[in-house]
N, C-alpha and C positions, 0 to 999 in steps of 0.2 A: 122704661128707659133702656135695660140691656135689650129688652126685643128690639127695639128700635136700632140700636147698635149692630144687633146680629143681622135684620133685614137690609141695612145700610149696606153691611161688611158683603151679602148676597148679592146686592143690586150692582157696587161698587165694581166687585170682582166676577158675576156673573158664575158664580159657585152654585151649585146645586142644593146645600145642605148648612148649616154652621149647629153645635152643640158647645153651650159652656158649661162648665163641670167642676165640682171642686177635688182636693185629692183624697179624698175621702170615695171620692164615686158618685158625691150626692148631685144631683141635676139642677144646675141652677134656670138654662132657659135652654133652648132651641128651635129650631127654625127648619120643616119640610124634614121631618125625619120621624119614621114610624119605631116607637118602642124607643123611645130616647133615655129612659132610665134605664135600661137595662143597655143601651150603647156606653152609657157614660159609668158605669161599673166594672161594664170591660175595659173601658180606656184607662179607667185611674189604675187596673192591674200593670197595664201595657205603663204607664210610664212611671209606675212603682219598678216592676223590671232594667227598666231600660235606665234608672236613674241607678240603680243598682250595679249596673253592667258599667256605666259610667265613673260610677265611683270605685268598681274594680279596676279600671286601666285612667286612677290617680288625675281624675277629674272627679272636679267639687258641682258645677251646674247643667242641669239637661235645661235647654232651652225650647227644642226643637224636635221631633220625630216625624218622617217621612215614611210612611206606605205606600208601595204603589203596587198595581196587579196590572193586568193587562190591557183595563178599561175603567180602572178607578185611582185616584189620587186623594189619597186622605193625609192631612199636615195638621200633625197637633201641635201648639205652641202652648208657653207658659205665658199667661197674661199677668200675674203677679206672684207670689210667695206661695198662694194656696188655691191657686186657678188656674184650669187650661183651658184652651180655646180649640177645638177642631174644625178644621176647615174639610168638606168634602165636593167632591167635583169628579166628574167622566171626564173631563176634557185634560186632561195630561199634559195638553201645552200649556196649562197653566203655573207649571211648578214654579218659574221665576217671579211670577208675579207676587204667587201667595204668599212666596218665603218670606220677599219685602214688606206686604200689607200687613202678613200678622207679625212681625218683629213690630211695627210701629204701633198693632191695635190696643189700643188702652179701651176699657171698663171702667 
């Protein structure tokens, strides 16, 4: 059921990649992406940090984090209390799209 979610969330948006992950690290599913356990260990770091950094300048929830380099666009979202969702893509004109799609993606 979540692969199907994730392949939908692919087709929908035309994204290259999707990983969901819990904050633990632990890998729940993903989609066209090689070494996906060990992507989703680094990421639960990254928004262990970043929820950290958030709650030093007197903010309570990370919802969102944006990467971008010069040829890739990665958008991790929070899907619920103890899930994130990362979206990845080359195409960079996608950022307004993703922002939208995964704020509404439910699991």
């Amino acid at each position: 059921m979540i692969t199907n979610m994730l392949q939908k969330l692919i087709s929908k948006t035309a994204i290259d990649a999707a990983l969901l992950f819990d904050k633990k690290g632990t890998l729940i599913d993903s989609e066209n992406l090689d070494n996906p356990e060990t992507l989703s260990a680094m990421s639960a770091i990254i928004v262990e940090m970043c929820q950290g950094l958030i709650e030093e300048l007197d903010q309570r929830d990370l919802s969102q984090i944006i990467l971008k380099s010069e040829s890739l666009l990665i958008i991790a979202n929070t899907t619920n209390e103890d899930q994130f969702l990362i979206a990845v893509t080359k195409d960079i004109t996608k950022l307004g799209l993703l922002m939208k799609v995964l704020e509404n993606f439910e699991n």
